[in-house]
N, C-alpha and C positions, 0 to 999 in steps of 0.2 A: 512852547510846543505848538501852540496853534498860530501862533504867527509861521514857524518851520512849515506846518502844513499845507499850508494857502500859498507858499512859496513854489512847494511841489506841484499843486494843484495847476497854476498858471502852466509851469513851465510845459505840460503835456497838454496844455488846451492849445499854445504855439507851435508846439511842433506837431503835433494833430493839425493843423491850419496849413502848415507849409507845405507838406508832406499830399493834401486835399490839391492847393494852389498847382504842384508840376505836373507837366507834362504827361502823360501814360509812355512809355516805348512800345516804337512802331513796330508788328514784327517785316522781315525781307521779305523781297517775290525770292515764290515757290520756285525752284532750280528741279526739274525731274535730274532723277539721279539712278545709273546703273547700278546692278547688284555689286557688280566689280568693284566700281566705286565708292559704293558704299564699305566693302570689304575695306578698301583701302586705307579708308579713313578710321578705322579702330584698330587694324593690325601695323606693326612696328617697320621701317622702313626695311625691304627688300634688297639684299645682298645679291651678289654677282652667282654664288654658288645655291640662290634656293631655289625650289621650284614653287611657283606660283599653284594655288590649290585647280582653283575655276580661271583657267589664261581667260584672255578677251580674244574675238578673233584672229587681231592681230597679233601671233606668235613671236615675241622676238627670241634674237641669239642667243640668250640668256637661260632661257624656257626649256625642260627637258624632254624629249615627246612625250607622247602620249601614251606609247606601248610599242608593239610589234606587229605587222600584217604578215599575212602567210598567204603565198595562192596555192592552193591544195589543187586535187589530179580534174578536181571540175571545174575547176577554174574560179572559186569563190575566194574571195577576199575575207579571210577569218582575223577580225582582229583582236589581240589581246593583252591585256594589261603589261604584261610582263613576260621574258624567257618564262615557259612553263615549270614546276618542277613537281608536279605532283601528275605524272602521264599515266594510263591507261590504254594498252592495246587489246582488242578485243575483237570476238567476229571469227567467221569460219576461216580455214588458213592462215590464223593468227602467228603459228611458226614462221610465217614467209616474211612480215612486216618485223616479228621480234628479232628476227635474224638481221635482217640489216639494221635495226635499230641499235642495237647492240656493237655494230658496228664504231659506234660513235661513243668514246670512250665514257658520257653525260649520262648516258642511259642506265651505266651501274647505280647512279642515284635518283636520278628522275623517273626512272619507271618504278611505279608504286605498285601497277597492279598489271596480270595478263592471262590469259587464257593457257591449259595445257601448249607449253612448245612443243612436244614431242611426235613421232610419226612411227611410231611400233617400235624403233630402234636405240631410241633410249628420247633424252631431253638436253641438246647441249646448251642450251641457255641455263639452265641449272647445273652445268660443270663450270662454264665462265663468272657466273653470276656468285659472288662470295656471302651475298646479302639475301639468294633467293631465299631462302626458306621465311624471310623477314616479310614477303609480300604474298600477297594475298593472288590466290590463284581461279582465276573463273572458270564457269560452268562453259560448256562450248556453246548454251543457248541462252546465256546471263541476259536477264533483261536491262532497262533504264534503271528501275532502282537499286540492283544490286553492284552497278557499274556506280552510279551517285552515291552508293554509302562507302566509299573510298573516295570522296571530295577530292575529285580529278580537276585538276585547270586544264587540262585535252584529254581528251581521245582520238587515239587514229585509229581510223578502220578500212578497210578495202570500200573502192569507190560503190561497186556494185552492191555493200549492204548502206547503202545510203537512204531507202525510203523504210525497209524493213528495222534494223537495228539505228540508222543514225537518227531518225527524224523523231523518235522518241527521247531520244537522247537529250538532244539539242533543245526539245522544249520544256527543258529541267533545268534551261538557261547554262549547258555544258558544252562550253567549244569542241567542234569535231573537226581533225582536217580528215581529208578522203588520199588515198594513194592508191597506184594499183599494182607496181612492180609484176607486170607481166609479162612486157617484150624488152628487148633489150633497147630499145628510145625510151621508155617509161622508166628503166633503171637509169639512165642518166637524169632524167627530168626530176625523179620522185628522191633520187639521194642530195639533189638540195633542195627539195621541198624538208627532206630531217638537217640538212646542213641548217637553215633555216628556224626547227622548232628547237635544236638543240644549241641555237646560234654559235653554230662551229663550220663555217663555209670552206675554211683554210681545208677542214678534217673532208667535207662533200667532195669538195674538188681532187682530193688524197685520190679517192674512190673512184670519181668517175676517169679518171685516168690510170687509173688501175685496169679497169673494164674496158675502157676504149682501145687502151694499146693491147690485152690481149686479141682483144675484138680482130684488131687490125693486124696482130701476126697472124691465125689461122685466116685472115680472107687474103693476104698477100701471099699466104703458100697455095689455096687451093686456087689463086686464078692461075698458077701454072699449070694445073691439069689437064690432059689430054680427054678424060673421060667423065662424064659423070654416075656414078654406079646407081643403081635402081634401088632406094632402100625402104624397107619396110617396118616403120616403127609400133609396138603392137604394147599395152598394157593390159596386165593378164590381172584377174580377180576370179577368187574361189567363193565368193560374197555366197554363205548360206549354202555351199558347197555344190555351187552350181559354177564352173567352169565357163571362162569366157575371155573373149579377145577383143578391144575395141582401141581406137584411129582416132587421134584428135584433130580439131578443125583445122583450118590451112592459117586461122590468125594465132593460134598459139603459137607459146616459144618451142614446142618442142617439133613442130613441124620448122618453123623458123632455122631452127638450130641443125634438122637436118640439109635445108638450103646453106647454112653459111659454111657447113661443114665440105663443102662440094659435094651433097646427093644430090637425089630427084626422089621427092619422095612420092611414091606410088600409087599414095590413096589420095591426093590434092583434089583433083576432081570430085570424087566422090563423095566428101563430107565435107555439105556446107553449114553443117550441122552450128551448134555452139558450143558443146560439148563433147564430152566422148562418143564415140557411136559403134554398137557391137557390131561384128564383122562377123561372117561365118568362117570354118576354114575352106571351104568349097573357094570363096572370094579370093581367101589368103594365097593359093595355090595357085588362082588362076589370074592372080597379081605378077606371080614369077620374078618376085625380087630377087635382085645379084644378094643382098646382105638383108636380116632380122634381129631386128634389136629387141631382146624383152624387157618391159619394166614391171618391175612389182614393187609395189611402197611398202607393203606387209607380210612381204615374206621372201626371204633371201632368191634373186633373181638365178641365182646361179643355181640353187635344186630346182627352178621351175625351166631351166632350160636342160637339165640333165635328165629332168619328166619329159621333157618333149621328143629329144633325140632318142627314147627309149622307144615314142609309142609308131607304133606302125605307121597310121595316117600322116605322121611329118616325118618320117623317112624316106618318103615318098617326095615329097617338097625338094626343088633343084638345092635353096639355096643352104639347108640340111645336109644333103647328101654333097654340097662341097663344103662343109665344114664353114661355113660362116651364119651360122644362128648364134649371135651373140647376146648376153646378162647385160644390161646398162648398168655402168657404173656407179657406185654410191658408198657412201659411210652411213652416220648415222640417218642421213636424209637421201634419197638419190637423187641424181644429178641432172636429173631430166628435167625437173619440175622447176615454175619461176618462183625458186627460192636461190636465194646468195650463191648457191653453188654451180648455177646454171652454166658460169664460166666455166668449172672445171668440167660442167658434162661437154659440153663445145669441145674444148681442145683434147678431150677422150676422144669423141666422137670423133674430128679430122682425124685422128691420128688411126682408129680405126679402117674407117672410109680410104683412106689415102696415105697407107703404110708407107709408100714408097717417097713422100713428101714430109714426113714427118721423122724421116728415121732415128734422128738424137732424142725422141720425144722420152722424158722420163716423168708419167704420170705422179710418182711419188713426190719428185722434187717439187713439182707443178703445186702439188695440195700444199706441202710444204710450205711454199713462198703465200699461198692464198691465205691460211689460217692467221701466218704473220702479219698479212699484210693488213688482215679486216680486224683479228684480235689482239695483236701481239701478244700469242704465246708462244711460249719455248718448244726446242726438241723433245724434252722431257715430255711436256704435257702433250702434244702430236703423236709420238709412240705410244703413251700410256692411252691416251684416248680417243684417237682419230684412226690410227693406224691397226688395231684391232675390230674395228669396225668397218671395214673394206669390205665391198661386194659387190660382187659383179665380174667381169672378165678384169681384174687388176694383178698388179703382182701380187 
């Protein structure tokens, strides 16, 4: 037993010895090394179909972008992760941007959230919409946080609430594009700014050739005209039951719409205003327009033009007493304003303006082919809900 011991004993004082005797290992020169590549070195090799988490500058073929850019109505570069699918429209005139958004068949599910659609005469985005009652409807002065507690990946909003409604927004780290669907350049430009958010360009381009070619039947019928009639466009409000008449600027669409119509509209000069601007009727009268168009958003045009020709002071008026004070037409929206239907007020409007230019014109058909063309609905739904909702000089 103690000779076995003495045996152990040696053999660990030799290899203790040997083990003292080598070498140390040297470590290598330090190599700096990128994050990239550090990645590389513990993750499994890289297939044709992955995408890479953090690329390196240099992007190859392989690599999937990055996201999607948008140039919105200001010309900013919004970029973002992904096709959105959690949209919010919000902001004053919020019916003008749901309307054409809606347009685009994506919107039934991407739009999460939006302000009242409606304009006194009912809400058609809640007759198309199957899902509305599913989303969440804003206040028409919703701030940031009640737009951010529906965890929106956008918001669109009219250009002009960009410092008041967007600039809050956005520093909640919430993409906003801007649009402004005002004049008819701006509906071509702004339906693929949505062809874009809804990545559906095929569907953008549907529309703005929609637009364009009616565009270009009423201006290839009224440059045959001999004349251009003196017209007078007036929007009436009882606001607080004080009665009044007021002319919109010469850059809106509704001046616009009475130049492509073949007028001249009467009040051009007069209001360089930015918005509406009240007129007396003393003014109205001593305008002497050939033709008077009334608009009212809130309350059926056609008893506010049956008030007029009743009251003394505008039977007095030339263009009264020959029967041309005319209701502008509309449905649930009228037709004057730069909402989606602008089209059909235009080719109302020529057809008014320039009877004798337009004589096949059948306004119905016209709505007809427009509801098709932006919603695809049927006859059935047109009759039941568009076609009882006519107002203004229509059949």
């Amino acid at each position: 037993m103690k000779h076995t011991h003495n045996l152990i004993l040696s053999f660990l004082i030799i290899l203790g010895f040997l083990v003292a005797c080598t070498p140390a290992a040297q470590p290598s020169p330090t190599v700096p090394v990128s994050p990239t590549q550090v990645e590389a070195t513990v993750t499994p090799p890289v297939v044709e179909s992955t995408t890479i988490a953090s690329p390196s500058p240099a992007v190859t073929a392989t690599e999937a972008p990055a996201g999607i850019t948008i140039k919105d109505a200001l010309g900013r570069q919004v970029t973002l992760a992904s096709a959105p699918q959690r949209i919010v429209i919000t902001g004053k005139a919020l019916f003008m941007l749901a309307d054409a958004a809606y347009a685009f068949p994506e919107a039934l599910q991407r739009v999460v959230g939006l302000g009242n659609a409606g304009q006194g005469s009912g809400n058609f985005i809640k007759l198309i919409d199957p899902n509305y009652d599913q989303k969440a409807v804003l206040a028409g002065d919703a701030g940031a946080e009640q737009v951010a507690a529906l965890k929106p990946d956008l918001v669109i909003l009219k250009s002009y609430l960009a410092e008041k409604v967007g600039k809050p927004i956005e520093q909640l780290n919430i993409p906003v594009v801007y649009v402004d669907f005002e004049t008819p350049e701006q509906y071509v430009r702004d339906l693929a700014i949505f062809g874009e958010v809804f990545q559906d360009p095929d569907r953008a381009k549907t529309l703005q050739d929609y637009y364009q070619s009616k565009i270009q039947q009423v201006t290839n019928a009224v440059e045959k005209a001999t004349t251009k009639p003196r017209v007078l466009l007036l929007y009436y409000s009882d606001k607080d039951g004080k009665v009044a008449f007021n002319v919109p600027p010469l850059e809106w669409i509704q001046t616009q719409m009475v130049k492509m119509a073949g007028g001249e509209p009467v009040w051009a000069e007069a209001n360089p205003a930015k918005g509406w601007t009240q007129v007396t009727l003393e003014q109205i009268a001593a305008w002497d327009a050939d033709q008077i168009y009334i608009i009212s958003y809130f309350k059926n045009p056609s008893e506010v033009v049956k008030q007029l020709k009743d009251d003394a002071a505008w039977k007095a008026i030339r263009a009264v007493k020959e029967n041309h004070l005319y209701a502008f037409a509309g449905d649930l929206y009228s037709w004057d304003q730069p909402d989606v239907r602008w089209i059909l007020g235009l080719t109302w409007l020529a057809g008014h303006i320039h009877p004798e230019l337009f004589p096949q014109l059948d306004i119905v058909a016209e709505a007809q082919n427009f509801y098709q063309t932006l919603y695809g609905v049927d006859q059935a739904f047109f009759d039941k809900n568009i076609l009882p909702a006519f107002k203004g000089d229509l059949p």
